[in-house]
C-alpha positions as CSV (number, residue, x, y, z in Angstrom):
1,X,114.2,92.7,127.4
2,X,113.7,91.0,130.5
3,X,110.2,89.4,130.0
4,X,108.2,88.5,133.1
5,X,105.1,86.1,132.7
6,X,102.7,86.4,135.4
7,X,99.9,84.1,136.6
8,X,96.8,84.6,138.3
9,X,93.6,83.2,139.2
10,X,91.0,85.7,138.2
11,X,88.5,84.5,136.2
12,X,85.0,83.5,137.2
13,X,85.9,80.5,135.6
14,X,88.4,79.1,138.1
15,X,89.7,76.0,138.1
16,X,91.3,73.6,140.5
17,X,95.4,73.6,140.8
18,X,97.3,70.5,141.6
19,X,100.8,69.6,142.3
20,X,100.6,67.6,139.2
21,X,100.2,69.1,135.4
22,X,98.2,67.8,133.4
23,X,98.9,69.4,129.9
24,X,95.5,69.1,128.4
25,X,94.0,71.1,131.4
26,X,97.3,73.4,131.1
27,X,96.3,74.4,127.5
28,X,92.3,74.2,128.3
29,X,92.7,77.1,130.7
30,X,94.8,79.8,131.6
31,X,95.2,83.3,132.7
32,X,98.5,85.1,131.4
33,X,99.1,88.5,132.2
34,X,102.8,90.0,130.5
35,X,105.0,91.9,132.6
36,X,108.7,93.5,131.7
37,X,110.9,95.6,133.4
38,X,110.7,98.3,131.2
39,X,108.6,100.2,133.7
40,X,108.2,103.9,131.4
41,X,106.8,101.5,128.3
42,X,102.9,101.3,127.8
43,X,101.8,98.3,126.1
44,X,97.8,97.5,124.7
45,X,96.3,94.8,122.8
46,X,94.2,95.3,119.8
47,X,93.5,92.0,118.4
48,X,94.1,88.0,118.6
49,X,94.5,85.1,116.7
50,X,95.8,81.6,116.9
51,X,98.2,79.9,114.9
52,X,98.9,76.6,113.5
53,X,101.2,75.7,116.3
54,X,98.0,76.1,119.1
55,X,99.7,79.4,120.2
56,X,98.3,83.2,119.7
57,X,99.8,86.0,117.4
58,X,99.0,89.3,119.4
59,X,98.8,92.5,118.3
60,X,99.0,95.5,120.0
61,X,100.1,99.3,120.2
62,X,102.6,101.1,122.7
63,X,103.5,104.5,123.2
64,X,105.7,106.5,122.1
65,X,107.9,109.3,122.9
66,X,108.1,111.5,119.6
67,X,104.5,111.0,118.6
68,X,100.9,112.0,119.5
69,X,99.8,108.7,117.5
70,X,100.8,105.1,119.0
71,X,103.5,103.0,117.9
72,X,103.0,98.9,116.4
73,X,103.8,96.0,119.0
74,X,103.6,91.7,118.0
75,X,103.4,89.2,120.5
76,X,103.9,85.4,120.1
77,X,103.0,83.0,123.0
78,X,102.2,79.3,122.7
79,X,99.6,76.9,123.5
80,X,100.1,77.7,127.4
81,X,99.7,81.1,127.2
82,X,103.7,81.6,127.9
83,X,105.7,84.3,126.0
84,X,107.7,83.3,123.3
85,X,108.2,86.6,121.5
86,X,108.1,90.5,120.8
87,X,108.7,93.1,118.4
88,X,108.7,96.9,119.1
89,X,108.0,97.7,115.3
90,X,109.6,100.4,114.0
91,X,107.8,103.8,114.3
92,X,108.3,104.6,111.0
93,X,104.7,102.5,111.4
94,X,102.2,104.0,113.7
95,X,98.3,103.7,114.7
96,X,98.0,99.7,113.6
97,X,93.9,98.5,113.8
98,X,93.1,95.4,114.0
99,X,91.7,92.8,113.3
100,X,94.6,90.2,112.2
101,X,94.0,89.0,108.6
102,X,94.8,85.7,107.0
103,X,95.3,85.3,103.2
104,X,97.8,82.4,101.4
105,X,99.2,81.2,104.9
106,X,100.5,85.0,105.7
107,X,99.0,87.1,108.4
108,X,98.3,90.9,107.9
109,X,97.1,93.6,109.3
110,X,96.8,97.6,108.5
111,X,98.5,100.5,110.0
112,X,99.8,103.9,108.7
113,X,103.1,106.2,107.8
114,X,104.3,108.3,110.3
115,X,105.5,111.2,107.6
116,X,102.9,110.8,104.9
117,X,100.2,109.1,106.9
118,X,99.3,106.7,104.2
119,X,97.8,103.6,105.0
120,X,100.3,100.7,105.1
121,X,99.6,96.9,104.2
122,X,101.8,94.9,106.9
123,X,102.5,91.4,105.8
124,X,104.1,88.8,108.5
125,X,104.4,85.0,109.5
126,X,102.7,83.4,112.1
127,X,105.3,84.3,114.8
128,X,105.1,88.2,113.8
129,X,107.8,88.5,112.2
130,X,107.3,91.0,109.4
131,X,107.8,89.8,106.0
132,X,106.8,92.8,104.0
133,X,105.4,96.5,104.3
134,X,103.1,97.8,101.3
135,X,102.0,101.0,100.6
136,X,98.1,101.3,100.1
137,X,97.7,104.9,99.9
138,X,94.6,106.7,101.3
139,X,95.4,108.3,105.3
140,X,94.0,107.7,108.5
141,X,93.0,103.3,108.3
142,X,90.3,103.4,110.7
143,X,88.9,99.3,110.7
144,X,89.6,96.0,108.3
145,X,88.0,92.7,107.8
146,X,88.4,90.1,105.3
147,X,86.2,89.8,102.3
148,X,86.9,86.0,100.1
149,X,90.9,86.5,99.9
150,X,91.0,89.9,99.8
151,X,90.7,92.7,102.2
152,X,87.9,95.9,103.2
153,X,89.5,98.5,104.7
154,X,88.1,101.7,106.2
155,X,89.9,105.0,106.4
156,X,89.3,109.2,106.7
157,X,90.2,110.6,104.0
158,X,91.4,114.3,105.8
159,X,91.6,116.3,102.7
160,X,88.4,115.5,101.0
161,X,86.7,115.1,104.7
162,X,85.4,111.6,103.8
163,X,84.9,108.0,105.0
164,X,86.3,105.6,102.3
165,X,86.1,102.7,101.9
166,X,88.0,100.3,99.6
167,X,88.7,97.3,98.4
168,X,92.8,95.7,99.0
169,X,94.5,92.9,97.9
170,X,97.2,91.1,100.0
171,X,99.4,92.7,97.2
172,X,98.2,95.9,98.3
173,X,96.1,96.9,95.1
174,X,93.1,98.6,95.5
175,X,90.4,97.2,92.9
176,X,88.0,99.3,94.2
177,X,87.1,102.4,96.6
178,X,83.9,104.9,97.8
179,X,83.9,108.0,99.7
180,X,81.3,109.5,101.5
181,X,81.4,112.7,103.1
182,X,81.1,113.4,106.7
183,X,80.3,116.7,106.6
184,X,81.9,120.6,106.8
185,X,83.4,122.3,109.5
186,X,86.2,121.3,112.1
187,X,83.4,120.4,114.7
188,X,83.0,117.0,112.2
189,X,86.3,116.4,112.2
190,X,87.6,116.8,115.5
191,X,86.4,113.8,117.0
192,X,87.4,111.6,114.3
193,X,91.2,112.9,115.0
194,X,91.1,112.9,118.8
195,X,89.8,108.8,118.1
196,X,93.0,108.3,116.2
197,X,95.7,110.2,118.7
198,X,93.5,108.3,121.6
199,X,92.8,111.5,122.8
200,X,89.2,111.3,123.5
201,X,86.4,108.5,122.6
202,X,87.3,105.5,120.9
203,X,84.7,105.3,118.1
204,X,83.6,101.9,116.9
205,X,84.6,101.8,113.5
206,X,83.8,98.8,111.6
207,X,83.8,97.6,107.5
208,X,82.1,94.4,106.7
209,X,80.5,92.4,104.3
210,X,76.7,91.8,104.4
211,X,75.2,88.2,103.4
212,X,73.2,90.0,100.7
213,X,77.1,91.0,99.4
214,X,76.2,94.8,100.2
215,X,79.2,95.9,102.0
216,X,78.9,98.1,104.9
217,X,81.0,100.7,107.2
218,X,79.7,101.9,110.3
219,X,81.9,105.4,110.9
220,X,80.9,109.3,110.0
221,X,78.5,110.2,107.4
222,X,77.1,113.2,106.9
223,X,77.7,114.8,110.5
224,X,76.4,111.4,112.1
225,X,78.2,107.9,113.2
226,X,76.1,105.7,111.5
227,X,75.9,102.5,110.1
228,X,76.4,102.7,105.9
229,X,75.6,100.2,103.1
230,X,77.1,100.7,99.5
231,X,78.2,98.6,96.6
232,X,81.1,100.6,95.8
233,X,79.7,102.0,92.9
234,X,76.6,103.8,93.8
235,X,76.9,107.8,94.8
236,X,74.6,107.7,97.3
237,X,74.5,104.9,100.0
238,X,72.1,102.2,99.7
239,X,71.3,102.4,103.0
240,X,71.5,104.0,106.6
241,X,71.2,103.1,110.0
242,X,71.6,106.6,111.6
243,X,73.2,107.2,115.1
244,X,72.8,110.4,117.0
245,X,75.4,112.7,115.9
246,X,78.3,111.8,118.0
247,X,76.5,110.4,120.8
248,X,74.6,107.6,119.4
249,X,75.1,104.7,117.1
250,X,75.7,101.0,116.6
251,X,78.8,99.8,118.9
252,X,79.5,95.9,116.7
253,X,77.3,94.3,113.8
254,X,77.4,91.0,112.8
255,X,75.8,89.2,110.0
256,X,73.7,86.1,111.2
257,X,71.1,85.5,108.5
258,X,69.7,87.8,105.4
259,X,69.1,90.9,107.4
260,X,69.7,89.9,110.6
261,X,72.6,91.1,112.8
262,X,73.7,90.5,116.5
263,X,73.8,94.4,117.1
264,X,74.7,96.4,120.0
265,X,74.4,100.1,119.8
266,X,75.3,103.1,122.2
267,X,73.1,106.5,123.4
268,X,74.4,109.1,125.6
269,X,76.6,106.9,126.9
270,X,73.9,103.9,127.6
271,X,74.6,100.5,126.1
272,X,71.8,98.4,124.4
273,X,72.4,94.5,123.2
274,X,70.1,93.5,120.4
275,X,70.9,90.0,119.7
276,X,68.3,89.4,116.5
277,X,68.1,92.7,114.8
278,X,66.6,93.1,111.6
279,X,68.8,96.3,109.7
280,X,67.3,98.0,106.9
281,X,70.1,98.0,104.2
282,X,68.4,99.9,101.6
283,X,66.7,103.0,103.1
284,X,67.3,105.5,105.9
285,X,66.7,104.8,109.8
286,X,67.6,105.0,113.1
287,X,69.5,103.4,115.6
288,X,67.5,104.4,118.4
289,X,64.2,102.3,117.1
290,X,66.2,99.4,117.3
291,X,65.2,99.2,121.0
292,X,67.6,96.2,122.7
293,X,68.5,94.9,126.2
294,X,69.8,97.9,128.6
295,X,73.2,96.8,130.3
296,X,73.8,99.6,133.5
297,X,76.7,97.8,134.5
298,X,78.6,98.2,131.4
299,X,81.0,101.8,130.9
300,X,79.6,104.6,129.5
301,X,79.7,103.9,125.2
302,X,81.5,100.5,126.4
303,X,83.5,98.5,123.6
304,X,81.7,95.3,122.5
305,X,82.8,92.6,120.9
306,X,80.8,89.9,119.0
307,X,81.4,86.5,117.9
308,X,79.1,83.1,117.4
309,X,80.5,79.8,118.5
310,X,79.3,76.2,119.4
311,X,78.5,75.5,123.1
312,X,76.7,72.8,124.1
313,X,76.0,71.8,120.5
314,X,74.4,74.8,119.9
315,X,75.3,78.5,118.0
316,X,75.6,80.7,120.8
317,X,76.7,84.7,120.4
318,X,78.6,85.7,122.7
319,X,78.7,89.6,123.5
320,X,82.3,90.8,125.0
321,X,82.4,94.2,127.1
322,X,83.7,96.1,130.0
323,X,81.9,97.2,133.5
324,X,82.1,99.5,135.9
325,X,83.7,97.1,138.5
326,X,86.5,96.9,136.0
327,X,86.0,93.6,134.6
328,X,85.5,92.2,131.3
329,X,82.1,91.0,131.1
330,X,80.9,88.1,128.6
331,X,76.9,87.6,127.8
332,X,75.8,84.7,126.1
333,X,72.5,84.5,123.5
334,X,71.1,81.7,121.6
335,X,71.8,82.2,117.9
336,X,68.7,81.2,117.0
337,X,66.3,82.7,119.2
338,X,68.0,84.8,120.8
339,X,67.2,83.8,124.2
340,X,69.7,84.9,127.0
341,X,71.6,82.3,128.2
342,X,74.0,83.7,130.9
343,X,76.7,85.6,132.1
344,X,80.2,85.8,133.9
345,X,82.9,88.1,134.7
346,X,86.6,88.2,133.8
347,X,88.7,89.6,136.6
348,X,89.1,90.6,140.7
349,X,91.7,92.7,142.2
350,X,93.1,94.1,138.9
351,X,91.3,96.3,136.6
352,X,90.6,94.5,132.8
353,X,89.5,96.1,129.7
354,X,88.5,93.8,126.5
355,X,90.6,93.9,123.4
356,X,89.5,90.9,121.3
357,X,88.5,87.3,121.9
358,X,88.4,84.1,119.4
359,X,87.4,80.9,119.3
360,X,89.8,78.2,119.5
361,X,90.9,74.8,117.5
362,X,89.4,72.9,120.8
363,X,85.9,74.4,121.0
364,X,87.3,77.1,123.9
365,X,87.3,80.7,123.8
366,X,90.5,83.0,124.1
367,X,89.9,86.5,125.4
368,X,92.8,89.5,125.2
369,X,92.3,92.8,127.2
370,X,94.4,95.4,129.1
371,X,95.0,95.1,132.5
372,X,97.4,97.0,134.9
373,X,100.2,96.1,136.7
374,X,100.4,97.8,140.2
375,X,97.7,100.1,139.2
376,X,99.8,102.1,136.9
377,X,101.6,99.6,134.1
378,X,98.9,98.9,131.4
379,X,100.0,95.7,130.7
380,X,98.6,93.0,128.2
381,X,96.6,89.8,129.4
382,X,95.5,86.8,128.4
383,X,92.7,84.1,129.4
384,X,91.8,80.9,127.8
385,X,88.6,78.9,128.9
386,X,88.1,75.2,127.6
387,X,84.6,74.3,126.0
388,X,83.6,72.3,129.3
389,X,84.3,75.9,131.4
390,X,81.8,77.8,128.6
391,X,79.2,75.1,128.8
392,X,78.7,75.2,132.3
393,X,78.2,78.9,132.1
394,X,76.1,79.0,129.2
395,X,73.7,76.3,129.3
């Protein structure tokens, strides 16, 4: 495929071009967005991580023909942000979710049949080249994280109408599994589908790991997206942060400290940060008391992503989300107080959603999102900004 890499200046964090390069600046900073000339082929990211080698494994989904679910796409690029290289997975794999595990120097991440819709385990280097495909069982792999070596992974269970949530192995073994159920009646149901054939909302699902080693999902239970703690063992949760039906709920946790998360939640289509929130893990209650930090500028039940780094010698979470405007917007909060620290805006001319964003090996911050080309390709980009570029923007 012919492969075009494009590059822009559109960051708020722009920085001054020479006629000489300067590698260090080269790999500090960037902005990368990937063109081809495959003009009928949709292309989105779902998640990033870097390699070894300073580059970034991508991993994304693209459409296809024969299917109303999406199809698997990897992308290499190295330390500059410049394509190295792709693979249209076979669509014998469909609907991958991210985020992109680690385990014994392999990278993984989940996805699911295209006949039986069973979850499937999908082992690969750090150029994306697939190593291995395993068969998990369970339908419908709705979120993942990493848990000590192992993996949690999230999935609907359509027959028995429940969220489960289980326990995996890089091996693919599942040593242990809980299912809660999300209610009767197609009305429960039919959003949860539409979220996986991306035809309708995209629902924040999310499986974790608390501090207190509770683990948690935050998906449907009983007729509500809500936030649920379990041990895996118990038949009732241990605890439940309840949205509004459809309409409400938490959009991200994170852990910080015992029972304090960086939160962000979603109402009628409002968005609400709540950098310190204290979530009870072992009773019922609601989303809504939480309260937080109204954000007008952000799309209606915007995506958010969360992360904690180091900037300016201090823990800083950084909050990741779209606006109206059409950029990628990035709030910063001090870890520890949670004090607001600042803002800035990813994007101009083109339109940018937010996929995922890591920190890097130098203290910087890469951020992958969907932009699109000529108003019409959805495209995937790329921006990299140094530790000097964050500090100056969250001081």
């Amino acid at each position: 495929m012919n492969r075009q890499l494009l590059l822009v200046a559109l960051s708020a964090f722009a920085w001054a071009c020479s006629n000489k390069s300067d590698p260090a600046a080269d790999k500090a900073n960037f902005t990368r967005i990937y063109d081809n000339n495959k003009f009928e082929a949709s292309y989105f990211p779902i998640e990033i991580t870097q390699t070894p080698d300073g580059g970034y494994l991508i991993l994304g989904g693209r459409r296809l023909d024969n299917s109303n679910f999406s199809g698997v796409y990897l992308m290499k690029v190295d330390e500059l942000g410049a394509f190295v290289s792709e693979k249209e997975v076979d669509s014998n794999n469909i609907d991958p979710i991210g985020p992109i595990l680690t385990a014994n120097g392999k990278y993984y991440f989940f996805c699911m049949s295209s006949v039986a819709l069973q979850s499937q385990l999908i082992e690969m280097d750090a150029n994306g080249e697939i190593t291995q495909t395993i068969n998990v069982g369970g339908t419908y792999p709705a979120a993942a994280a990493a848990d000590n070596g192992s993996f949690l992974l999230l999935s609907y269970d359509n027959v028995n109408k429940q969220s489960v949530i289980s326990l995996v192995s890089p091996s693919g073994s599942v040593s242990g599994s809980k299912g809660f159920s999300i209610g009767q009646g197609d009305a429960v149901e039919a959003p949860i589908i539409n979220h996986f054939i991306r035809n309708g909302r995209q629902f924040p699902f999310q499986v974790g790991k608390a501090l207190s080693g509770q683990y948690f999902f935050n998906g449907f239970f009983n007729y509500t997206f809500s936030l649920v703690f379990t041990d895996l063992t118990s038949a009732a949760p241990l605890g439940v942060v309840q949205g509004q039906q459809a309409e409400g709920g938490l959009s991200q946790v994170l852990p910080l400290t015992g029972t304090t998360y960086a939160t962000a939640r979603f109402s009628f289509g409002d968005n609400y940060f709540i950098p310190t929130a204290a979530l009870n893990s072992s009773g019922i209650s609601s989303s809504v008391d939480l309260g937080g930090n109204s954000f007008p500028e952000l799309t209606a039940n915007a995506p958010v992503k969360i992360l904690v780094t180091t900037i300016n010698a201090r823990e800083i979470i950084l909050y990741g989300s779209n606006t109206h405007s059409k950029q990628i917007a990035l709030y910063g909060y001090n870890k520890t107080s949670g004090e607001f620290l600042g803002r800035t805006y990813i994007g101009l001319s083109n339109p940018f959603e937010i996929a995922g964003m890591t920190t890097t090996a130098d203290g910087g911050l890469a951020v992958c999102g969907t932009t699109y080309v000529a108003g019409r390709f959805r495209r995937i980009c790329l921006f990299k900004f140094s530790r000097e570029e964050l500090g100056k923007v969250f001081k």
